[in-house]
C-alpha positions in Angstrom: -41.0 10.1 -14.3 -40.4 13.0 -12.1 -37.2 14.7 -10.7 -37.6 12.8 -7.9 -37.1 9.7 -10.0 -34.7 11.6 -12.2 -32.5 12.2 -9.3 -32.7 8.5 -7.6 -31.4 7.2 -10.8 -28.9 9.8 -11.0 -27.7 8.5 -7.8 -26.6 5.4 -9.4 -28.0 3.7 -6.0 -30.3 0.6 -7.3 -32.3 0.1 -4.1 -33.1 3.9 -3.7 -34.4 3.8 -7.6 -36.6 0.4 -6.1 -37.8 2.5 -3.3 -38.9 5.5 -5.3 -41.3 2.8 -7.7 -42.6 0.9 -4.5 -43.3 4.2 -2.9 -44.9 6.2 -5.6 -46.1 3.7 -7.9 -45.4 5.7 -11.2 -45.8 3.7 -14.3 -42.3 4.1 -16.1 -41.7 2.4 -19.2 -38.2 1.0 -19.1 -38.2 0.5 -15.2 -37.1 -2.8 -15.3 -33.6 -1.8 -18.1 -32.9 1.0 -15.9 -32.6 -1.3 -12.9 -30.6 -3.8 -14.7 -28.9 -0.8 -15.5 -28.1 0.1 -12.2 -26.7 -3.0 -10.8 -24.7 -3.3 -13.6 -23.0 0.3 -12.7 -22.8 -0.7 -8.7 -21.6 -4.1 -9.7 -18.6 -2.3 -11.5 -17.9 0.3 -9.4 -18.0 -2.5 -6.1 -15.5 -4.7 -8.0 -13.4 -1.4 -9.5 -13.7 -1.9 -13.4 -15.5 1.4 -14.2 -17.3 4.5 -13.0 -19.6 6.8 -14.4 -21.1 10.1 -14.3 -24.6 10.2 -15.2 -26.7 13.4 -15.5 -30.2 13.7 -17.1 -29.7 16.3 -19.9 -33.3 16.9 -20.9 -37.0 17.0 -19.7 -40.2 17.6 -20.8 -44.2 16.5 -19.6 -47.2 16.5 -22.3 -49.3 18.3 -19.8 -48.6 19.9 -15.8 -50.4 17.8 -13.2 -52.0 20.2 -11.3 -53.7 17.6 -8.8 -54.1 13.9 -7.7 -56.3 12.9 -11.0 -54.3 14.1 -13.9 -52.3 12.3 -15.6 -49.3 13.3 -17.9 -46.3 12.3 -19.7 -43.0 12.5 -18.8 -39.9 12.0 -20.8 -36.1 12.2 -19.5 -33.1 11.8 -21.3 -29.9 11.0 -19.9 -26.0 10.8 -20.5 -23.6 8.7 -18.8 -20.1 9.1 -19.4 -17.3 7.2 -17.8 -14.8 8.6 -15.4 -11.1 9.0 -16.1 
């Protein structure tokens, strides 16, 4: 996970969270919840039961990629609260 993934989930936008995974081909665990998790929030904002803010409130990587052949770790946490 990256910012860049960070902020196409943020979006709350499921086919720009697909995009991003088709298009960099990062290996996150929990891809497939998170994009259940996403049509469930555009579902329910389409048919006006609920909306939500959701911000990523912490991140941290076990090491800094410095070039095309390292690898790290990336972990992202994030809040979603619903709108008033």
């Amino acid at each position: 996970m990256d910012h860049v993934g960070m902020d196409n989930i943020a979006s709350q936008e499921p086919g720009a969270f697909a995009k991003y995974i088709k298009l960099y081909k990062n290996t996150i665990c929990g891809r497939h919840p998170i994009a259940v998790y996403l049509c469930a929030l555009k579902e329910n904002q389409e048919a006006g039961r609920e909306e939500v803010d959701l911000s990523f409130v912490k991140y941290a990587q076990s090491t800094q990629v410095k070039n095309l052949n390292d690898s790290s770790v990336s972990y992202a946490s994030a809040v979603a609260r619903r709108k008033l």
